[in-house]
Each structure stands twice: as structure tokens, then as C-alpha cells.
C-alpha positions in Angstrom: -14.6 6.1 -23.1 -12.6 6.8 -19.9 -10.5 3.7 -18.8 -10.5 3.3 -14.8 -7.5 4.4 -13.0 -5.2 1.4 -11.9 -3.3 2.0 -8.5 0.2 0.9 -7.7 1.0 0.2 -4.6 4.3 -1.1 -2.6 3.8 -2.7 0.1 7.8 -3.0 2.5 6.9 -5.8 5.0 9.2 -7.5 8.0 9.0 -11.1 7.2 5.4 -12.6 8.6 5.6 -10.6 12.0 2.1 -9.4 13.5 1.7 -5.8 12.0 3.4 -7.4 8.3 0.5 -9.7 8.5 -2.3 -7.4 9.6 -1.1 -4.6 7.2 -1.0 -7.1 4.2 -4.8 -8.1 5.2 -5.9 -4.8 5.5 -4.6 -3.6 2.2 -5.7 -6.5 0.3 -9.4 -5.9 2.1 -9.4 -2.0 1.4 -8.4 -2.6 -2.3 -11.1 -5.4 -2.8 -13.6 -3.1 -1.4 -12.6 0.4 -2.9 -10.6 -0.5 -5.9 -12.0 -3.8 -7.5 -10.1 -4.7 -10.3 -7.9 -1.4 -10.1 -4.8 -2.3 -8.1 -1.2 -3.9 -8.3 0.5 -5.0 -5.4 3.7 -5.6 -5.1 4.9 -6.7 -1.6 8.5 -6.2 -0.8 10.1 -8.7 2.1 12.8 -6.2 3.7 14.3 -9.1 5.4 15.0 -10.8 2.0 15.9 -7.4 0.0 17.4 -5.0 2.7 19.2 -3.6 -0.2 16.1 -2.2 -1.8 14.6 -1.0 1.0 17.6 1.2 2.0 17.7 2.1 -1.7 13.7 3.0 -1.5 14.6 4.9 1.6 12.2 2.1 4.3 13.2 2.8 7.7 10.2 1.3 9.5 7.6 -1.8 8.6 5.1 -2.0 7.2 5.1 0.7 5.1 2.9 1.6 2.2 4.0 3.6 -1.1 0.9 4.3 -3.6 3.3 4.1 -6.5 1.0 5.3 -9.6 -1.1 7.4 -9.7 1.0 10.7 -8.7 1.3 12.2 -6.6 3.5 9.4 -4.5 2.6 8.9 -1.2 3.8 7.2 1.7 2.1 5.6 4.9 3.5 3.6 7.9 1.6 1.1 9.8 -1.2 -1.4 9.7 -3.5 0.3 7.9 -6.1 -0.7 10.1 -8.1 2.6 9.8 -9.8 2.6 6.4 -11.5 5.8 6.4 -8.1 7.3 7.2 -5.9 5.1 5.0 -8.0 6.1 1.9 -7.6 10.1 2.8 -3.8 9.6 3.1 -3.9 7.6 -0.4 -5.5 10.8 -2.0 -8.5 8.4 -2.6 -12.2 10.4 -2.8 -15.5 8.9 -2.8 -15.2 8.7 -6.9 -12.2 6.5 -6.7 -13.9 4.7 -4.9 
């Protein structure tokens, strides 16, 4: 028998600012919805680890890296859109 995919995803946030707040939502909402039971997040605080997210290469919160399952991919923003959000995450209707 198959076993489901699990997705990683990193979440770089700026503290609880508006958008860190709204993108955390989102993602949480999207995952619950699309992914039940088949996600890790792990939400990174650039304001307590700078260092990593220079080393990670985060320029601009929120951002989003979908970790696992290759191929990496990165997104910037709220994530507010989930039709688009789930195209950029290389997520199809059978991910789903």
C-alpha cells in the first residue's frame, strides 16, 4: 500500500505583525483543508533568528518554503489566495 505524501513546509515570519499573522492563518487553513494529516510546519521568527534567515537566504516576510517534497519551492506573502498558493506549491487536485 502507498503511504500519503507528508509536506514540509517553512514558514519565515516578522514577529506577530499583520501579514506574519494572516500568512500563518492562511497556511494552517489551506493545509487543514488540502493536506489533513500530511503536513509539518515549522515557523521560523526572523526577528529571533536573523542568522538563519540570512543563512536560508529570507529577504522579505512572510515567506513560505515547501521543504519536502522536491522540487523546493519558494512563495512571498500572505498566502491569502488558495487556488494560487496551491499551483505555486506544485499541489494538483490528487494532493489534494
Amino acid at each position: 500500500m502507498k503511504r500519503p505524501v507528508c509536506f514540509e513546509f517553512r514558514l519565515y515570519v516578522a514577529g506577530d505583525t499583520p501579514n506574519s499573522v494572516r500568512a500563518r492563518v492562511n497556511l494552517g487553513a489551506l493545509c487543514r483543508k488540502y493536506l489533513m494529516g500530511r503536513y509539518k510546519i515549522q515557523v521560523v521568527d526572523v526577528f529571533k533568528e536573523p542568522d538563519r534567515a540570512m543563512v536560508d537566504g529570507i529577504f522579505m516576510t512572510p515567506a513560505l518554503i515547501k521543504v519536502a517534497p522536491s522540487p523546493v519551492r519558494m512563495i512571498v506573502g500572505t498566502l491569502s489566495k488558495s487556488s494560487s498558493l496551491l499551483e505555486a506549491l506544485g499541489l494538483t487536485a490528487a494532493d489534494a
